[in-house]
C-alpha atoms as one frame of an Amber mdcrd trajectory, in Angstrom:
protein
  74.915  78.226 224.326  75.018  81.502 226.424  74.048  83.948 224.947  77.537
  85.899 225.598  79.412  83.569 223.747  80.934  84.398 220.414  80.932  82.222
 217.604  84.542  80.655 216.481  83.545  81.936 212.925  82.550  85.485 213.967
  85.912  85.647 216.024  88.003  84.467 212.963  86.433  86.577 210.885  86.852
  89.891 213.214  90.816  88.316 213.305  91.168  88.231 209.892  89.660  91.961
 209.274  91.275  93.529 212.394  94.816  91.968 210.846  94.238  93.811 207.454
  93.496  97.211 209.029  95.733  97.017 210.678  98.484  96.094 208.055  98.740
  92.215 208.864  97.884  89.864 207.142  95.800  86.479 208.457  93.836  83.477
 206.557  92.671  80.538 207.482  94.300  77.392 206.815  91.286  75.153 208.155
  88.023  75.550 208.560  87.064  74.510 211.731  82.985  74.332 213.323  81.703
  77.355 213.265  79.958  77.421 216.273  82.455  76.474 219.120  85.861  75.134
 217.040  88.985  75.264 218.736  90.987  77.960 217.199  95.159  77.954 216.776
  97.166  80.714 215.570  99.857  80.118 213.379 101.920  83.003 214.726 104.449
  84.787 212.139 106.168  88.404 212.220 107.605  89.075 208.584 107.372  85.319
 207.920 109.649  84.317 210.834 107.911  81.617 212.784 106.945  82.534 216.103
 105.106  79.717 217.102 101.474  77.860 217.972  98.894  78.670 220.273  95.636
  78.073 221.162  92.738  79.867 222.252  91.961  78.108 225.812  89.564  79.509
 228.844  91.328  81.157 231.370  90.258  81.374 235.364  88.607  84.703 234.911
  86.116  83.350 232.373  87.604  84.641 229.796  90.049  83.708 226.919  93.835
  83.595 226.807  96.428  82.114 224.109  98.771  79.319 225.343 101.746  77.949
 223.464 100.997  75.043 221.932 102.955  72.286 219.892 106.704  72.197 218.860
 108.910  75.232 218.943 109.726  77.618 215.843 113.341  75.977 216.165 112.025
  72.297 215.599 111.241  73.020 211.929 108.360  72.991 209.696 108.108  69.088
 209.260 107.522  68.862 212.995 105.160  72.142 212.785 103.490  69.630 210.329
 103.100  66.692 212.132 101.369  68.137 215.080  98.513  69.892 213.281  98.340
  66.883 211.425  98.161  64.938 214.651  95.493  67.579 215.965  93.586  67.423
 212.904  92.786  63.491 213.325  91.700  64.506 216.863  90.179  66.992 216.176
  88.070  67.828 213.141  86.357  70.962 214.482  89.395  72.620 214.919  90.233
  76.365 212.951  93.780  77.199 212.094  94.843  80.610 211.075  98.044  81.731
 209.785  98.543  85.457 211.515 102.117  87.619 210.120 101.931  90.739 212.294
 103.957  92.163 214.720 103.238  90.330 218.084 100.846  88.093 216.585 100.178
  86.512 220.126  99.045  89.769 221.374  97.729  90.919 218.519  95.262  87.705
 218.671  94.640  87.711 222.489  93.267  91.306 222.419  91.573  90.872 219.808
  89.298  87.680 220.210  89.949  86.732 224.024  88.876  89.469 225.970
């Protein structure tokens, strides 16, 4: 692994702390590998559902946040069903529940850059 790469566990954890400083609040809902896990944010402002995305390398060689799944208006059962569907896919993969205002931004400038 280069030696410029940051662990998915250190970048959760920096997530989770930056959130709480800054008045957020974030927690993982799965685990994922700690080394090089997929992470998806769970994006909420004030508990309003603002919808999935995931941490995916950008042209630059960098980091970026793409939607992902169904959209807020689908409903949790079909939130559900496609993290469940990931899961199975995926085992490595870290999920984290982020309520703060512009959670996608929030997220991006904090672990992709």
């Amino acid at each position: 692994m280069p030696a410029d790469r940051l662990t998915s566990a250190l970048l959760v954890g920096v997530l989770v702390r930056r959130a709480a400083a800054a008045g957020g609040f974030a927690t993982v809902l799965v685990k994922g590998d700690a080394t090089s896990g997929v992470i998806l944010i769970q994006a909420l402002e004030k508990g309003q559902e603002n919808g999935l995305f995931e941490r995916v390398p950008d042209y630059a060689g960098g980091y970026r946040f793409a939607a992902c799944g169904p959209a807020p208006d689908k409903g949790r059962e079909a939130l559900a069903q496609y993290i469940e569907r990931r899961r199975r896919s995926d085992p490595d993969l870290w999920i984290i529940e982020l309520d703060i205002a512009d959670a996608e931004r929030f997220a991006a400038e904090t672990i992709c850059s």
